[in-house]
N, C-alpha and C positions, 0 to 999 in steps of 0.2 A: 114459695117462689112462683111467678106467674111464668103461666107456657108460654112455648115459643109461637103459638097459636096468637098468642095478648100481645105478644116482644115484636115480632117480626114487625105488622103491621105497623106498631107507636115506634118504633124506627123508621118507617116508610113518613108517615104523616111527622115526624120529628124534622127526617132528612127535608122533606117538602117546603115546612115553615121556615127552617133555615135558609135554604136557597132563594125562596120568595123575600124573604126581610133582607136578603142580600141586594135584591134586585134594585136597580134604579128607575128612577120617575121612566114612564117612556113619554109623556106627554112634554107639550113646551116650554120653554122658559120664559120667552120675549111676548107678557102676555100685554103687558099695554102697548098697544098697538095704536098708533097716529104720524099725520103727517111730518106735526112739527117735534125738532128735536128738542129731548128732553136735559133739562141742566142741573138739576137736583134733585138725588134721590132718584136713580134711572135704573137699580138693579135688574125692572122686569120692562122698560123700556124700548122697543125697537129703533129707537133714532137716540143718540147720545150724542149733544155738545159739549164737546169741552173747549168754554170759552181760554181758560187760561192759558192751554195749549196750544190751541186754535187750531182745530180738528173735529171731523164731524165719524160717528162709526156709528153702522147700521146694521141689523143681524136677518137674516134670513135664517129658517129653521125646517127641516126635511124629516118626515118620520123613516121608517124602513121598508115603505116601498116607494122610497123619492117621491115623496110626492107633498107639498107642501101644506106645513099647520094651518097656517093663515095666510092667504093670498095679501091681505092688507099689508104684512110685511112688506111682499113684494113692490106690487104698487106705492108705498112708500115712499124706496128707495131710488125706483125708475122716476117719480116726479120727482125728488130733489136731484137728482143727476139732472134731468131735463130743465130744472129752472135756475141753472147754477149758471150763472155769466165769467166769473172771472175760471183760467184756466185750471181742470183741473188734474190733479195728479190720485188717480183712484187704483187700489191695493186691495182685492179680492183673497181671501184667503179661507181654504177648507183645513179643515182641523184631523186632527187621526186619531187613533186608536185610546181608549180612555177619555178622550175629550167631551166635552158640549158647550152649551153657548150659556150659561151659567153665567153671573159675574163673579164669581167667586172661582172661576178654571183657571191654571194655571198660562193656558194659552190665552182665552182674554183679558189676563190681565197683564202678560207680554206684547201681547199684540196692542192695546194701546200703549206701552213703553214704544214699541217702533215706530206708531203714527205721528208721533210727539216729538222725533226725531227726525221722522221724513221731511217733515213742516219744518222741522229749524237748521236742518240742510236744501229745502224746496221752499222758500221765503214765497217766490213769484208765482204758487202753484195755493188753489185751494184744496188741501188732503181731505179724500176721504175713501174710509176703511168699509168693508163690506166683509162681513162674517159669516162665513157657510157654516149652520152646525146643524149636526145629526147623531145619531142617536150612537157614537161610538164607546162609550160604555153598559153595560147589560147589567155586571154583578159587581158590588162594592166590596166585598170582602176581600184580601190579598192577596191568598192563595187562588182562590176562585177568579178574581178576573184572568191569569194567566188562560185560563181555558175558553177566552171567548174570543180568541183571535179569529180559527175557523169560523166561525158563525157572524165576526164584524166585518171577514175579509168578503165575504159572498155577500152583506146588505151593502158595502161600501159599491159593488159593481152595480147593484140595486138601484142605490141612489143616486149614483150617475147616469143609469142611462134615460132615467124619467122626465121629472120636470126644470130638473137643473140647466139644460143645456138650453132650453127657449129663454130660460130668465141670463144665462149668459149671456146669450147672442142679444137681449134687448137691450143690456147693459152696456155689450160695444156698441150697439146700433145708438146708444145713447149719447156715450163719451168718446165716441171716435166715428163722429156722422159722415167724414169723410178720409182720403188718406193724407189730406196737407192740415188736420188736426194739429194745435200741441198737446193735446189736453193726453194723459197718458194712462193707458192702462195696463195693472202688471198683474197677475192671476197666479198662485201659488198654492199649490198641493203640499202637507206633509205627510208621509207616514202612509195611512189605509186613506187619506185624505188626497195625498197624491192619486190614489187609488179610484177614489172619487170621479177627481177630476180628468183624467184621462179618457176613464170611458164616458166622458160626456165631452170632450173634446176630440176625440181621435179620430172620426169623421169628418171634422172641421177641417184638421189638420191636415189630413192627406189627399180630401181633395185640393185644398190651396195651395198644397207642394206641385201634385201633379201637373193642374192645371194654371195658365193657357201651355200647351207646348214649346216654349219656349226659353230665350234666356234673362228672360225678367225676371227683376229680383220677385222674389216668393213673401208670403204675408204668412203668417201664423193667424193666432188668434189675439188680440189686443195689441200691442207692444211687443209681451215677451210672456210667455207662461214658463213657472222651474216647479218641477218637483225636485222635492228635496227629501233624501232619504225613503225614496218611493217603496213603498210596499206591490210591486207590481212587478209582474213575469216579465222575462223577456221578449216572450215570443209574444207576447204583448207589441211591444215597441217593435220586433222584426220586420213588420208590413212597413211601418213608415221607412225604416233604416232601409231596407231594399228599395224604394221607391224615390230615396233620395241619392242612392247610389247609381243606381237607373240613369237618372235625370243628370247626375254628374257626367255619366259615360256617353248622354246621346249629347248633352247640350255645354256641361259645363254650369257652375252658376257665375251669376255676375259679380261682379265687381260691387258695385254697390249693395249685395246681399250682407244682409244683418242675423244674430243669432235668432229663432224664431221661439225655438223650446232649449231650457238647458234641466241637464238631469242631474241632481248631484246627489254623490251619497260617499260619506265618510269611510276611510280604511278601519275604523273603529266601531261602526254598527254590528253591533252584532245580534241585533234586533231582522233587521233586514237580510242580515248574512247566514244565522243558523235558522232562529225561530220560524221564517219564512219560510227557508227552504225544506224541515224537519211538518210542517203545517200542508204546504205544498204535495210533497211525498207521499204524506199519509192519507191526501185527497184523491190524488193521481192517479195511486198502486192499481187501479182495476183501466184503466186507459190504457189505448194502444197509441205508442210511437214510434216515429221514424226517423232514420239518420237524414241530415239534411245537404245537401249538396253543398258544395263551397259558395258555389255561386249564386244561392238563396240568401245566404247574408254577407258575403265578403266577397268583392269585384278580385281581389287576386286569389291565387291557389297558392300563398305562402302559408295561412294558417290550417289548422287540422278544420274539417269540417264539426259541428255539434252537433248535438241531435237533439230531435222535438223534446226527449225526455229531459236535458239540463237545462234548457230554455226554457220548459216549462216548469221548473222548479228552482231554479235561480232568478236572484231579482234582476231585475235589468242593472244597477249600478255595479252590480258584483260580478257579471261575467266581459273578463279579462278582454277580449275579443272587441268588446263594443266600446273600451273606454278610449276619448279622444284626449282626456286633458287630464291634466293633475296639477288642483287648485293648493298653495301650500304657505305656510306662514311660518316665522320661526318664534315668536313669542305670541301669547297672548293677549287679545285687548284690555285692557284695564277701565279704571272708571275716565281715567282722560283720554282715552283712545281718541286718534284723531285719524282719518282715512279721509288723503290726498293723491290725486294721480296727476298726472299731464294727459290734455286731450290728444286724443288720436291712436290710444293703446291699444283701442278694440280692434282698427284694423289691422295693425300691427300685427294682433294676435291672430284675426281671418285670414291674412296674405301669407300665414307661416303655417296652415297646417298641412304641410307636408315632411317625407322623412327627410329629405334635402336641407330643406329650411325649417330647422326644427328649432330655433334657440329660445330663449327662454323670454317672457312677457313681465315689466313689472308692471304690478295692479297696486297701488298703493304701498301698504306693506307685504305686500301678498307677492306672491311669482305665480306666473299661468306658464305652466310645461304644458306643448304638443305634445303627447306620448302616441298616440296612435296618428300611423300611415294613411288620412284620408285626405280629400277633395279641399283644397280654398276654399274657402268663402260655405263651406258645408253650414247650413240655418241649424241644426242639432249637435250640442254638443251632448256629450257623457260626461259627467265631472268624478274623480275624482278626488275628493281631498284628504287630508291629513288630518291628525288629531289634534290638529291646535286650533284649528280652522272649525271644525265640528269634532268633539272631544266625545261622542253618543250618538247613541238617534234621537236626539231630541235635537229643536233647531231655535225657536221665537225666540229664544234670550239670548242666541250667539249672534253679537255684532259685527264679526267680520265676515260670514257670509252675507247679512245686510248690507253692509258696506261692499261688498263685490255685484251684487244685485243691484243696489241704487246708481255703483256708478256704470254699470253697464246702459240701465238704461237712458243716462243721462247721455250714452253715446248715442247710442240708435234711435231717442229723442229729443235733442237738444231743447234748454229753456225757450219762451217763444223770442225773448229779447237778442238773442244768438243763434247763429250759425254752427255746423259745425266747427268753422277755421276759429270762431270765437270765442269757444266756450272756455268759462274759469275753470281754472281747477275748485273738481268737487270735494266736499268735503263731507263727514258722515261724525260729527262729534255727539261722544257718550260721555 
């Protein structure tokens, strides 16, 4: 029998080889790299046309120190944005936990099911998709990926704060050259993707809130940015939520304020709701925190105050306090799903968020309940929804949060043929 002297080690270099063959590619995927888009046979392609569709999707690729594969990506996609005449309707989307930009991922190959849909509900818009991917799986084995949430959740803060945010801002500076644009842009985080995208925006965001001092409506970043199902603290989102509270109590916002950021996350994750917070916990345990005053995140002293330590381990969609809304359906979409509204719901829905006027919004087949006590016309909502509406934490293949997304923006940007007093009812068919 061989000693444990011979054992120990050929377990060690055993345990080693296994974890390694576990591991995934870290190098890129979108390795043909060119201006023009590719129409057959585009697996390692960075520009894909699909004529039949008529939609164009483009990948950007990030390692784990955000910092980008190939810049030719970038450049790319900034000159077909820049040479595109007719108007267009562009849909940014970073991926999460498990993902990459692969054509064979299950999120690229939802996310073109949804371009394919925006174009045949946006006839007067030229779609085009833009794919943030980064390295959000590590180990491929089943049991072993669980363990690599810690280590995706810290590259995902990585990767937003680096080179992502200049290739944003060129992208608006692109498709949105000024603000009586129609051309549209909507930016969505899911999952550690949400995660992503925050910290490369949250700067963005809170100087445009604050600033000018007064009671002009407020811009976000594009159109409209939503995480969905965000993998992200609260005390994350606190600075902006205090500072738009602020701004409610010195100024008031206008009237013609629009949603800027919505945050949505399912009573059903439980992805975001335990795993998070159990991930969280076990990073935090040597941090010190403090009770927070009411009036750091809540302009009234009705609720109990929270303290840094559940802010910092609770996601933001899952602490009780910050939720504005609750998005809700009572069947689920099918393959005929058809998603119609009548114009003018959104503001319906901004003129009522208060506990006065709280009644209930229809969105299609959807109802939007006020739940929480805040400000009119508040740019940030909290969403949450039900399980029919997002039935997991997973999101690209659920069409009725698509369908609440598209027709949102079709308020706060109308087609360029219409106004808002004109606009058709939107439609979203699957």
């Amino acid at each position: 029998m061989p000693s444990t002297k011979i054992v120990k080690p050929l377990l060690i270099g055993l345990s080693i080889l296994v974890t390694l063959a576990a591991c995934t590619a870290q190098d890129y995927y979108r390795t043909q790299v060119t201006d023009k888009p590719c129409e057959l046979n585009c697996d390692k392609a960075n520009l894909i046309k699909q004529a039949e569709n008529d939609y164009t999707l483009g990948f950007v690729e990030l390692d784990d120190q955000g910092q980008f594969y190939d810049r030719g990506q970038v450049d790319a996609l900034i000159k077909l944005l820049k040479n595109e005449k007719e108007p267009q309707y562009v849909t940014v989307f970073v991926h999460g936990w498990h993902h990459n930009a692969s054509d064979n991922d299950f999120n690229v190959r939802r996310f073109k099911d949804s371009l394919k849909e925006l174009k045949k509900n946006n006839p007067a818009y030229k779609v085009i998709g833009i794919y943030v991917g980064w390295r959000g799986e590590t180990l491929s084995l089943p049991l072993l990926r669980m363990v690599t949430f810690w280590d995706r959740k810290v590259v995902s803060e990585e990767v937003g704060r680096n080179a992502l945010l200049d290739f944003l801002l060129r992208i608006e500076s692109a498709v949105k050259p000024d603000t009586h644009s129609h051309n549209r842009l909507l930016t969505i985080g899911h999952s550690l993707g949400a995660s992503v995208l925050f910290n490369a925006l949250h700067q963005v965001l809170l100087q445009r809130l604050i600033q000018p001092e007064n009671t002009a409506p407020r811009s976000g970043f594009g159109d409209l940015v939503v995480l969905i199902n965000p993998a992200l603290e609260a005390i994350r989102f606190a600075t902006l939520r205090e500072a738009a509270n602020r701004l409610s109590h010195d100024h008031g916002f206008s009237h013609q304020q629009k949603p800027v950021l919505l945050i949505t996350t399912s009573e059903a994750d439980s992805t975001t709701k335990n795993t998070f917070a159990i991930s969280r916990k076990l990073t935090t345990v040597f941090e010190k925190h403090r009770p927070l005053t009411t009036s750091q995140y809540e302009p009234t002293s009705e609720e109990k105050a929270l303290s840094e330590w559940e802010l910092d381990n609770t996601s933001v969609g899952h602490v009780e306090q910050f939720i504005t809304h609750r998005l809700e359906a009572n069947t689920p979409a099918g393959d005929d799903y058809s998603c119609t509204t009548n114009p003018g719901w959104l503001n319906s829905a901004l003129s009522q968020q208060t506990a006065s006027n709280s009644s209930v919004t229809p969105v299609a087949t959807m109802q939007l309940h006020p739940i929480k006590k805040s400000a009119s016309y508040n740019p940030y909502w909290i969403i949450q929804t039900n399980k029919t509406i997002l039935p997991s934490h997973g999101f690209v293949n659920q069409k009725l949060l698509w369908c609440f997304v598209d027709l949102t923006i079709n308020e706060i940007n109308p087609p360029p043929s219409t106004n808002t007093a004109q606009i058709k009812d939107a439609t979203f068919n699957n």
